[in-house]
C-alpha atoms as a printed R data frame, in Angstrom:
    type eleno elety resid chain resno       x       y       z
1   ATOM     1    CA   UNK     A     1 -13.288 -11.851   2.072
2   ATOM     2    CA   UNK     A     2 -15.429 -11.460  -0.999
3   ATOM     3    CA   UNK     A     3 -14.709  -8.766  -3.949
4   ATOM     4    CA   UNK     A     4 -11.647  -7.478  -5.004
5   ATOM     5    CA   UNK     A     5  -8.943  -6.549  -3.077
6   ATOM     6    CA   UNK     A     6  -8.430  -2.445  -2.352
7   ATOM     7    CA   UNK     A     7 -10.866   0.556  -2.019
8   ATOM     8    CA   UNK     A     8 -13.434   1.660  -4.336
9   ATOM     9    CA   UNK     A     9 -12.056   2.368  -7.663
10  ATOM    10    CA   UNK     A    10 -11.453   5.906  -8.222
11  ATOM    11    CA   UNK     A    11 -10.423   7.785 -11.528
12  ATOM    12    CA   UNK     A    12  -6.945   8.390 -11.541
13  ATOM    13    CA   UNK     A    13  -4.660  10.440 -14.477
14  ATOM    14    CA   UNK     A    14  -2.175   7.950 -16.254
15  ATOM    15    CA   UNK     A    15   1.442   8.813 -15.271
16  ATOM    16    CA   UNK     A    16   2.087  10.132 -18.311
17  ATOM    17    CA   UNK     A    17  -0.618  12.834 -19.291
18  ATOM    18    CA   UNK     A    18  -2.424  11.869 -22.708
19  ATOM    19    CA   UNK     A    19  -1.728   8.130 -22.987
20  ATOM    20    CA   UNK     A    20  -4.233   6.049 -23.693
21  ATOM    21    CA   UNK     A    21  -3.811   2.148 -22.889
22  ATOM    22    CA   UNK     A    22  -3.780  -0.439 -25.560
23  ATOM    23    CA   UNK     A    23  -6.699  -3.110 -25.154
24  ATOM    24    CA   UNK     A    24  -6.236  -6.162 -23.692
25  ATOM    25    CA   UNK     A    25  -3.688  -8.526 -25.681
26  ATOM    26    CA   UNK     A    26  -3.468 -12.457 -25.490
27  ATOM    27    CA   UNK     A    27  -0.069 -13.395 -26.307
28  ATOM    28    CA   UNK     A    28  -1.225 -16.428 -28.040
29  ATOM    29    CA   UNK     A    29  -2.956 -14.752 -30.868
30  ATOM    30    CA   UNK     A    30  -0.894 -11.783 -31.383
31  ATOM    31    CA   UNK     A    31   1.783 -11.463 -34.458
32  ATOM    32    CA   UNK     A    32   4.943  -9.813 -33.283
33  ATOM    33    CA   UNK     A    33   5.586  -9.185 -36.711
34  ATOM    34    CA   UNK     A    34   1.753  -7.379 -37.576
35  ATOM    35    CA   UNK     A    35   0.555  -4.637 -37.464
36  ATOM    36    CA   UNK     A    36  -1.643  -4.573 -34.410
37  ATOM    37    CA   UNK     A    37   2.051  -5.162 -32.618
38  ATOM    38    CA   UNK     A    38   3.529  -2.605 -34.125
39  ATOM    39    CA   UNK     A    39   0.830   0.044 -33.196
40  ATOM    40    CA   UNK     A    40   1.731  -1.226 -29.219
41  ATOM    41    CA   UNK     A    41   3.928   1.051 -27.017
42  ATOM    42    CA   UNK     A    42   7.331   0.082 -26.196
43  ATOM    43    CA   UNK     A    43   6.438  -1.272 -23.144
44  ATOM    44    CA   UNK     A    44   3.745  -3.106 -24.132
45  ATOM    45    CA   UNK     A    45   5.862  -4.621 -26.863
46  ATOM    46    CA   UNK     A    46   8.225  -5.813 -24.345
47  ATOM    47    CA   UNK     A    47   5.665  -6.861 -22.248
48  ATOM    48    CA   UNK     A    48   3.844  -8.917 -24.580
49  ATOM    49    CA   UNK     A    49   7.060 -10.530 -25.989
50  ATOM    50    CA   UNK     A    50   7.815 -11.467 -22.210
51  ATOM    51    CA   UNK     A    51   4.492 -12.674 -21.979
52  ATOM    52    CA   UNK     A    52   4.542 -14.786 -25.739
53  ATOM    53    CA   UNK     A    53   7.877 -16.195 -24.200
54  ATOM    54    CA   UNK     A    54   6.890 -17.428 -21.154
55  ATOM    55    CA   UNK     A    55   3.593 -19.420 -22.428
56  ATOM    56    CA   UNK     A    56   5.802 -20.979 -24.898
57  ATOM    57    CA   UNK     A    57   8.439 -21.959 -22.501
58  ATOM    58    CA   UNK     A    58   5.902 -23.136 -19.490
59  ATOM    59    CA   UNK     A    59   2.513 -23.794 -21.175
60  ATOM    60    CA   UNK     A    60   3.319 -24.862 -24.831
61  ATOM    61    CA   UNK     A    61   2.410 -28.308 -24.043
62  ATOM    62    CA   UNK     A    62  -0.873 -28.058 -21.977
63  ATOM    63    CA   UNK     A    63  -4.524 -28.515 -23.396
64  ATOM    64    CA   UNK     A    64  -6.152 -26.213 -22.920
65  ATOM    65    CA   UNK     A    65  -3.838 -23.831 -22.007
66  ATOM    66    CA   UNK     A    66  -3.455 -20.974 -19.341
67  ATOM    67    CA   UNK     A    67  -4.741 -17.269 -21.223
68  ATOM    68    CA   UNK     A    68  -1.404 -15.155 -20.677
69  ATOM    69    CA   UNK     A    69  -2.909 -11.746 -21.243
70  ATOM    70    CA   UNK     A    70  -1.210  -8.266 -21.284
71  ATOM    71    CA   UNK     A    71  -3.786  -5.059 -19.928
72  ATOM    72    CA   UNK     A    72  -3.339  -2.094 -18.003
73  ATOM    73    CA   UNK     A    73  -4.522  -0.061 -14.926
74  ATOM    74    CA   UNK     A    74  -4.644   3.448 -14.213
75  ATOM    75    CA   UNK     A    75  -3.979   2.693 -10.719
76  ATOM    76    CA   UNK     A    76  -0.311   1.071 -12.304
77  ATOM    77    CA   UNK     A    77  -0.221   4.435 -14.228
78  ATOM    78    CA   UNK     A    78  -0.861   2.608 -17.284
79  ATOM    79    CA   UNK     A    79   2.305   0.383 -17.336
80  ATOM    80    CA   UNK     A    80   1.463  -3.111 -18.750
81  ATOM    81    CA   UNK     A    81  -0.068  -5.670 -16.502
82  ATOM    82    CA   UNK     A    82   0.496  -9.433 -17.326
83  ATOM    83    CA   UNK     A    83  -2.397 -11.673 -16.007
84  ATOM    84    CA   UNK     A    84  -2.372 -15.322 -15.822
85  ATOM    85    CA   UNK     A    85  -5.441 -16.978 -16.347
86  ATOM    86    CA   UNK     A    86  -5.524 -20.928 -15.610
87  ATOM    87    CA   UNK     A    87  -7.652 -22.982 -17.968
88  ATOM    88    CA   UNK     A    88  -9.855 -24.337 -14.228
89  ATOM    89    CA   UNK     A    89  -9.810 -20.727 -12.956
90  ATOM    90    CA   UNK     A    90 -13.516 -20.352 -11.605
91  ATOM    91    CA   UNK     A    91 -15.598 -17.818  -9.364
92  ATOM    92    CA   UNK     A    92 -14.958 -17.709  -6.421
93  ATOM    93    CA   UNK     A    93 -11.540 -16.765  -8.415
94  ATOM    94    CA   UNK     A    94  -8.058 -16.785  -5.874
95  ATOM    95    CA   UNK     A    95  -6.181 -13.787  -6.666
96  ATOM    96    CA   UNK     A    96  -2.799 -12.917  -6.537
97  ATOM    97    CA   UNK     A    97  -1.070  -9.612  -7.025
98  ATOM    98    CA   UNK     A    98   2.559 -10.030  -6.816
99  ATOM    99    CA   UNK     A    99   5.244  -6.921  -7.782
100 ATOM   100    CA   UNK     A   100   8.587  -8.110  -8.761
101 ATOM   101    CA   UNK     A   101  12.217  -7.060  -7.910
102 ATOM   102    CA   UNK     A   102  14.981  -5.006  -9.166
103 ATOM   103    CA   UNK     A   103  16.138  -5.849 -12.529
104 ATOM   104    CA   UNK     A   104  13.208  -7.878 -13.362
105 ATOM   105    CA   UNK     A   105  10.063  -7.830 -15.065
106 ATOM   106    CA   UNK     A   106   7.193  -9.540 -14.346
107 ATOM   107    CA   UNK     A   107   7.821 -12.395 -16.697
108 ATOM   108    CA   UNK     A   108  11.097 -12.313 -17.175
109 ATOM   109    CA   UNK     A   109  14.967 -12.716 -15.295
110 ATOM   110    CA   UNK     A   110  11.912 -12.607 -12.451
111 ATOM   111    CA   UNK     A   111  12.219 -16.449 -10.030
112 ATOM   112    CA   UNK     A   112   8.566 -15.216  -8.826
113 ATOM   113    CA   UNK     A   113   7.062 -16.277 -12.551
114 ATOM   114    CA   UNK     A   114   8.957 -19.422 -12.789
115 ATOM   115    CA   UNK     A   115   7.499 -20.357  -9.158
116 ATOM   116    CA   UNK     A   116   3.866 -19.744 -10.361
117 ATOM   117    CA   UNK     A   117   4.098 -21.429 -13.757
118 ATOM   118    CA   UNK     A   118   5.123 -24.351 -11.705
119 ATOM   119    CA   UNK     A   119   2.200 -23.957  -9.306
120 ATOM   120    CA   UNK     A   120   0.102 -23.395 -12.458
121 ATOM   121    CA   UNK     A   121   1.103 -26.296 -14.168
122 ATOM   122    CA   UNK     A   122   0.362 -28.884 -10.904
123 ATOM   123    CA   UNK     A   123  -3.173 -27.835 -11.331
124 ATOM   124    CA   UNK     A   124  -3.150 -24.535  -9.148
125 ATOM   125    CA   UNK     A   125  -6.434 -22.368  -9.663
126 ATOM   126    CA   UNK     A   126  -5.390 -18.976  -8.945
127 ATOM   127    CA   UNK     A   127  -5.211 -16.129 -11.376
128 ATOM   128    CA   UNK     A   128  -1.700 -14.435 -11.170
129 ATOM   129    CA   UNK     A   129  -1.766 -10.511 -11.637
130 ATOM   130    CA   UNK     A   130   1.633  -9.330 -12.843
131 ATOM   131    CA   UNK     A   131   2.014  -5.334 -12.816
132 ATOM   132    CA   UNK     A   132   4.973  -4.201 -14.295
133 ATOM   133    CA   UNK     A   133   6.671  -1.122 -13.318
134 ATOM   134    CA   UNK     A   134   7.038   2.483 -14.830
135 ATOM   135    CA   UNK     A   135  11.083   1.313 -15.803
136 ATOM   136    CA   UNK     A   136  11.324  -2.285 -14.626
137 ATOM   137    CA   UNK     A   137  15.520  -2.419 -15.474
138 ATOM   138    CA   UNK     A   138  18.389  -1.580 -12.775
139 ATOM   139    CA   UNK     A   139  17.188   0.262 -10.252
140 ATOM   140    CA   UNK     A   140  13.386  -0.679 -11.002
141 ATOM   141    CA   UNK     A   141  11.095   2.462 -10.883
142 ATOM   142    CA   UNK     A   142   7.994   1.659  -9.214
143 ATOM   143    CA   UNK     A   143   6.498   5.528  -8.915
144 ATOM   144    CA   UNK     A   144   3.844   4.835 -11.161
145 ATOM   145    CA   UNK     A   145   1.870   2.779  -8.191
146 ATOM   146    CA   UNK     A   146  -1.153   4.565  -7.200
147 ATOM   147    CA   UNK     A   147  -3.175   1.742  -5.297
148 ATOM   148    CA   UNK     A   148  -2.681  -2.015  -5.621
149 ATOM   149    CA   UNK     A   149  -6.487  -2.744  -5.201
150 ATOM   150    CA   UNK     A   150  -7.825  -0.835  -7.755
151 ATOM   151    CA   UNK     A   151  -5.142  -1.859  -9.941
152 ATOM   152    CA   UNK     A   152  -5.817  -5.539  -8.787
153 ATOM   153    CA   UNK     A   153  -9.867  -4.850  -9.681
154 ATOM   154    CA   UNK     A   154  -8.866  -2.943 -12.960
155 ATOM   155    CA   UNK     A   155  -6.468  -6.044 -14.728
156 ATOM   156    CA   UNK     A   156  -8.959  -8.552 -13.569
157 ATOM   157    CA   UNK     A   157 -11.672  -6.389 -15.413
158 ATOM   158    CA   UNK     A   158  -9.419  -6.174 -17.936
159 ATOM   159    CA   UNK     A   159  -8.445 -10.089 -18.447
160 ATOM   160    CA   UNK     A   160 -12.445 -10.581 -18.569
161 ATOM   161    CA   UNK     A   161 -12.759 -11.681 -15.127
162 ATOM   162    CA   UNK     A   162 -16.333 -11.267 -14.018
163 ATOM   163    CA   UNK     A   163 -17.723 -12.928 -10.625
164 ATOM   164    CA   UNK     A   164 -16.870 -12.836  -6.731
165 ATOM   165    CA   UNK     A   165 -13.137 -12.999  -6.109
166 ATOM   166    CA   UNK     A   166 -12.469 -15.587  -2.890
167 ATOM   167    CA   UNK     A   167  -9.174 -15.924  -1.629
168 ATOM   168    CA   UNK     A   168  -6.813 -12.924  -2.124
169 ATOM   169    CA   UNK     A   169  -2.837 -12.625  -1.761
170 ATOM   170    CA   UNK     A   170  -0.352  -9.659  -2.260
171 ATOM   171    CA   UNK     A   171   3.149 -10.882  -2.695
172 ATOM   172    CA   UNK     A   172   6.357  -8.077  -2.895
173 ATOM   173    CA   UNK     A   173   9.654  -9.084  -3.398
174 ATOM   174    CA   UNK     A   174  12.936  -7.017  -3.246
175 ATOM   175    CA   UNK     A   175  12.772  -3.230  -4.950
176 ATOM   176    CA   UNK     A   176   8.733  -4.392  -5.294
177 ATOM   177    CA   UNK     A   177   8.913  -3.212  -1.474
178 ATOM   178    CA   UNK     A   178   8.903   0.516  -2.891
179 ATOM   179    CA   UNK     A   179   5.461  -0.483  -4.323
180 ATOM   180    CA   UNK     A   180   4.119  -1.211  -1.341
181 ATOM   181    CA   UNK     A   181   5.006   2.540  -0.165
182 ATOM   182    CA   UNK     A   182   4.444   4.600  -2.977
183 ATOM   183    CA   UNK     A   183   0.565   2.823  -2.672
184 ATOM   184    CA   UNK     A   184   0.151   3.564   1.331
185 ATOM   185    CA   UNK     A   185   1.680   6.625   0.384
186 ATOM   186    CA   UNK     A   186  -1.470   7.401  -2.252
187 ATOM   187    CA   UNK     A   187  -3.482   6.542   0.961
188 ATOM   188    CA   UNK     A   188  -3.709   3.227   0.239
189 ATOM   189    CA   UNK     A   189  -5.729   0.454   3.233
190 ATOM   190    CA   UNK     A   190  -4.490  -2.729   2.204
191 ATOM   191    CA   UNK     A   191  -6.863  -5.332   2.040
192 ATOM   192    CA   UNK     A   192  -5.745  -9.499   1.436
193 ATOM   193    CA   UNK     A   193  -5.810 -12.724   3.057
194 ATOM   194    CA   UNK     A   194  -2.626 -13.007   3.079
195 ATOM   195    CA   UNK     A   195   0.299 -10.080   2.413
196 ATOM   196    CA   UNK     A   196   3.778 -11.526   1.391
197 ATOM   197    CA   UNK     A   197   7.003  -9.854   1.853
198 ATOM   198    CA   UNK     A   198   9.899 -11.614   0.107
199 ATOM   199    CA   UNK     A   199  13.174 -10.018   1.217
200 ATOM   200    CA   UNK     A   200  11.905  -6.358   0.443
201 ATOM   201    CA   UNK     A   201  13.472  -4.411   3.751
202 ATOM   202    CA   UNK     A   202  15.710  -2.490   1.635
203 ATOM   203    CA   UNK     A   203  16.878   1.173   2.620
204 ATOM   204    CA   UNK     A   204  17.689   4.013   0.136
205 ATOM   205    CA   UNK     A   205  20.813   4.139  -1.336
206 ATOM   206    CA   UNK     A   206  21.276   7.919   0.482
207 ATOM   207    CA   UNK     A   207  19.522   6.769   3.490
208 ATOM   208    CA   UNK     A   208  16.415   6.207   4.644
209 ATOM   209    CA   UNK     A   209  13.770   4.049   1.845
210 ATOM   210    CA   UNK     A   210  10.795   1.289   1.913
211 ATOM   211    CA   UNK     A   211  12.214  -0.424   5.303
212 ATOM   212    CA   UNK     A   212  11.776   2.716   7.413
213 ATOM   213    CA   UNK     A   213   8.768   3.434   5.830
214 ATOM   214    CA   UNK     A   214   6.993   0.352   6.165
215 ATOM   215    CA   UNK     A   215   8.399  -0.368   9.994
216 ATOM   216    CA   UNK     A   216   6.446   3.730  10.269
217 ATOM   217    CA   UNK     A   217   3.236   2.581   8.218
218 ATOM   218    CA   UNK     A   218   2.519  -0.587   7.295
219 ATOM   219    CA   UNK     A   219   1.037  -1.407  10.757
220 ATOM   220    CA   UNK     A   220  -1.848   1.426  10.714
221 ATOM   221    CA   UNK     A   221  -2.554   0.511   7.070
222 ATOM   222    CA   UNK     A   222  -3.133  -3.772   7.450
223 ATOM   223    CA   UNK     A   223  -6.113  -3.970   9.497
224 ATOM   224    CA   UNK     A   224  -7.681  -5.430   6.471
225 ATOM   225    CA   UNK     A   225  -5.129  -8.135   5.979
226 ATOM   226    CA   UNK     A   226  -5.292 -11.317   7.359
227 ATOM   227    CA   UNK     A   227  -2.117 -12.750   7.770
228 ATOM   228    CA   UNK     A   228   1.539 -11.171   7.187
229 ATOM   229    CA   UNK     A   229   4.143 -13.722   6.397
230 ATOM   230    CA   UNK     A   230   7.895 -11.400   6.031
231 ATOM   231    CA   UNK     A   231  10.586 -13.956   4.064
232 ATOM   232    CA   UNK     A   232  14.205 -12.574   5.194
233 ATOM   233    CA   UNK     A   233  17.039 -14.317   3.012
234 ATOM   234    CA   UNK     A   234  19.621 -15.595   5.427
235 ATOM   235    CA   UNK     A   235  22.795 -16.230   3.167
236 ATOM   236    CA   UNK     A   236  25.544 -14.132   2.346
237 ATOM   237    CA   UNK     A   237  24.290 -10.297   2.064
238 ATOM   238    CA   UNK     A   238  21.180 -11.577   4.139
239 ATOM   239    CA   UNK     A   239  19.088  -8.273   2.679
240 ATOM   240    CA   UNK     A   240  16.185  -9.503   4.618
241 ATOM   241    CA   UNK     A   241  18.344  -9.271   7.872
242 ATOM   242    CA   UNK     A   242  20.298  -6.319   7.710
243 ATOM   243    CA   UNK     A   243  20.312  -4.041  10.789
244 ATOM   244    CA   UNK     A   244  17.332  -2.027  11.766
245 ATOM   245    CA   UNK     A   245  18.788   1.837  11.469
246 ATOM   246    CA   UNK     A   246  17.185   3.169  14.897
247 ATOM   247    CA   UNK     A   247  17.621  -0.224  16.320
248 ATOM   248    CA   UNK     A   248  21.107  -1.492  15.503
249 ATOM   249    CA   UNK     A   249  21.081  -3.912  17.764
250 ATOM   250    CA   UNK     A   250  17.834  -5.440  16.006
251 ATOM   251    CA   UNK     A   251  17.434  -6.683  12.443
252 ATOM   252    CA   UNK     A   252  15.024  -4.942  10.484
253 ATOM   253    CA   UNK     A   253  12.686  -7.888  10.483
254 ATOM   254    CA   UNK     A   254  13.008  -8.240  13.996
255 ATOM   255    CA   UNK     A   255  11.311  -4.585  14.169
256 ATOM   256    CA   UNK     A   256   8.815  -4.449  11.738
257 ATOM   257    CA   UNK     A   257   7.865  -8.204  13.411
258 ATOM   258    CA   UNK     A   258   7.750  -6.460  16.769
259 ATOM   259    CA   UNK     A   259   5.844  -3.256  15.397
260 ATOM   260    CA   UNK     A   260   2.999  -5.460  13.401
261 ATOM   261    CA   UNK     A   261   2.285  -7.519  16.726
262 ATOM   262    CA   UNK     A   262   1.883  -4.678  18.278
263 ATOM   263    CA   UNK     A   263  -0.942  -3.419  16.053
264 ATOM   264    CA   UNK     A   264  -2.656  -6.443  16.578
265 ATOM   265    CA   UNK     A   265  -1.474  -8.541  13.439
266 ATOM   266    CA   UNK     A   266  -1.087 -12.193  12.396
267 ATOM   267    CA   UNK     A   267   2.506 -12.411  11.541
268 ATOM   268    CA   UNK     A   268   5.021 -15.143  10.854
269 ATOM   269    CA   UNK     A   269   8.517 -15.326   9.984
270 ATOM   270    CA   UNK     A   270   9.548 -17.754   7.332
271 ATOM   271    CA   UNK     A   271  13.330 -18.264   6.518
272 ATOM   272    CA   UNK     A   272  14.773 -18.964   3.208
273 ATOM   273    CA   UNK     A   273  18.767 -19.451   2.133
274 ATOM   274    CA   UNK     A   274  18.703 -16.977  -1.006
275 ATOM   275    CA   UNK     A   275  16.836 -13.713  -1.961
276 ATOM   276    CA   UNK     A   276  15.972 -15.781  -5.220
277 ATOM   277    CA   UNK     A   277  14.120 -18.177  -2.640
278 ATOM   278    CA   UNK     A   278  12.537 -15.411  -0.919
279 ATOM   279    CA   UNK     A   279  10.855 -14.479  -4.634
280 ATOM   280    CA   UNK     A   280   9.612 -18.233  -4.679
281 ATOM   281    CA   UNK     A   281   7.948 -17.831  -1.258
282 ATOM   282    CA   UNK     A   282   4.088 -16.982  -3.197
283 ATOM   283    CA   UNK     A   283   2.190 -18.255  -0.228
284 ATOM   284    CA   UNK     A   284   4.688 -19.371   2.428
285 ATOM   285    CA   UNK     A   285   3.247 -21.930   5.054
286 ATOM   286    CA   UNK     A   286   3.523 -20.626   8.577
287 ATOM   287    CA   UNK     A   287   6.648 -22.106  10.586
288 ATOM   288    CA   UNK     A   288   6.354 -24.526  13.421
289 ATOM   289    CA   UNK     A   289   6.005 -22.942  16.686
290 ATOM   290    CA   UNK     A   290   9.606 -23.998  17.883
291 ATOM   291    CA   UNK     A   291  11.173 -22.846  14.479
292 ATOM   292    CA   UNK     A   292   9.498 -19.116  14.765
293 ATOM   293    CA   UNK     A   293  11.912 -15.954  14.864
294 ATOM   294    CA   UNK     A   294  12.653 -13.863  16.108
């Protein structure tokens, strides 16, 4: 599936009117304490201390190291979006767009970036794309989504990518669920290889949220997707499992499972213990036959 993921880049107003995004910033070279810093945003000063953070921690000792770069989309309404460039990263480039969950951002408190600095490290190709959301605290705030694939196309532009993009993946885990809908809600076709949902069939709080609406949509709007892989945690609070609100009887994986097939889609079911595990889950092998649910 050659070429970025998503439609056709299309001009779209930041989220908040007037703001113009910082150029791209490597968190090696920057000085917190300089003044090209101190010019940044407040988000992109968090962002780019998250993303000065986790190089040190994961990728201090490697030669040559990944490029941990901080850019922005207007398809992510301008919020900061962390890309991870490995030092063998080549064209045909793997892709992965992942959105993180509640409480995190996309480089930190977030058991998504430790899983891909350890893929990373062991030699893994792929260039991570980390979009960060309009308030990524308690309850994360994921309005400013307008499509994932332009936003996908715009931080690869951004992080100096240039050539055919190969094998594509779009991960969501927890709250990043409400990503997912706010872009199908812009109208958004998804297009990947492979579409990843780690624990993410969460209701609203007052009623009905992303679960209903992806059970309603998500089927009409993956024809371009390859493969669908949903992670449900199973331990204590089992998110992932909870019951389906028309279908009580049914968990909501069980449905959106059922719903998918039914719209002709590749879909597998792959079990983990924790919803931290379900973050981990980047590009979950499909189960053996006698261990698929439901």
């Amino acid at each position: 599936m050659p070429g970025p993921i998503g439609v056709t880049p299309t001009p779209l107003r930041p989220t908040t009117p007037g703001v113009t995004a910082p150029k791209t910033v490597d968190a090696s070279s920057i000085d917190v304490n300089g003044a090209e810093f101190k010019k940044l945003p407040p988000a992109w000063q968090q962002a780019v201390r998250d993303a000065k953070a986790f190089s040190a921690t994961n990728f201090g000792g490697m030669a040559p190291a990944p490029k941990v770069l901080v850019t922005a989309a207007a398809s992510n309404g301008q919020a900061p979006v962390s890309v991870i460039v490995p030092p063998n990263a080549a064209p045909p480039f793997k892709v992965q767009t992942h959105y993180h969950g509640d409480g995190a951002r996309s480089l930190s408190a977030n058991p998504a970036a430790d899983a891909l600095a350890k893929q990373v490290k062991r030699g893994d190709a792929t260039v991570f794309v980390l979009p960060e959301a309009a308030k990524p605290g308690a309850p994360t705030d994921w309005t400013n989504v307008r499509r994932i694939g332009d936003t996908t196309s715009e931080a690869l532009t951004g992080a100096g990518i240039t050539g055919d993009v190969g094998q594509q993946t779009l991960s969501v885990h927890s709250a990043g669920g409400r990503a997912l809908m706010y872009a199908m809600k812009n109208g958004e076709q998804l297009k990947a290889d492979h579409l990843v949902i780690q624990d993410a069939l969460f209701e609203s709080n007052s009623g009905r949220g992303a679960a209903t609406y992806l059970k309603q949509h998500l089927p009409q709007a993956t024809s371009g997707v390859g493969r669908i892989t949903l992670v449900p945690s199973t331990g204590s609070g089992a998110a992932g499992l909870m019951k389906d609100l028309d279908e009580p009887s049914l968990t909501r994986t069980q449905v959106l499972t059922r719903e998918l097939k039914a719209a002709g889609r590749s879909v597998d079911v792959v079990n983990v213990p924790s919803h931290d595990d379900a973050a981990k889950q980047l590009r979950p092998s499909a189960p053996a036959p006698d261990g698929w649910v439901p």
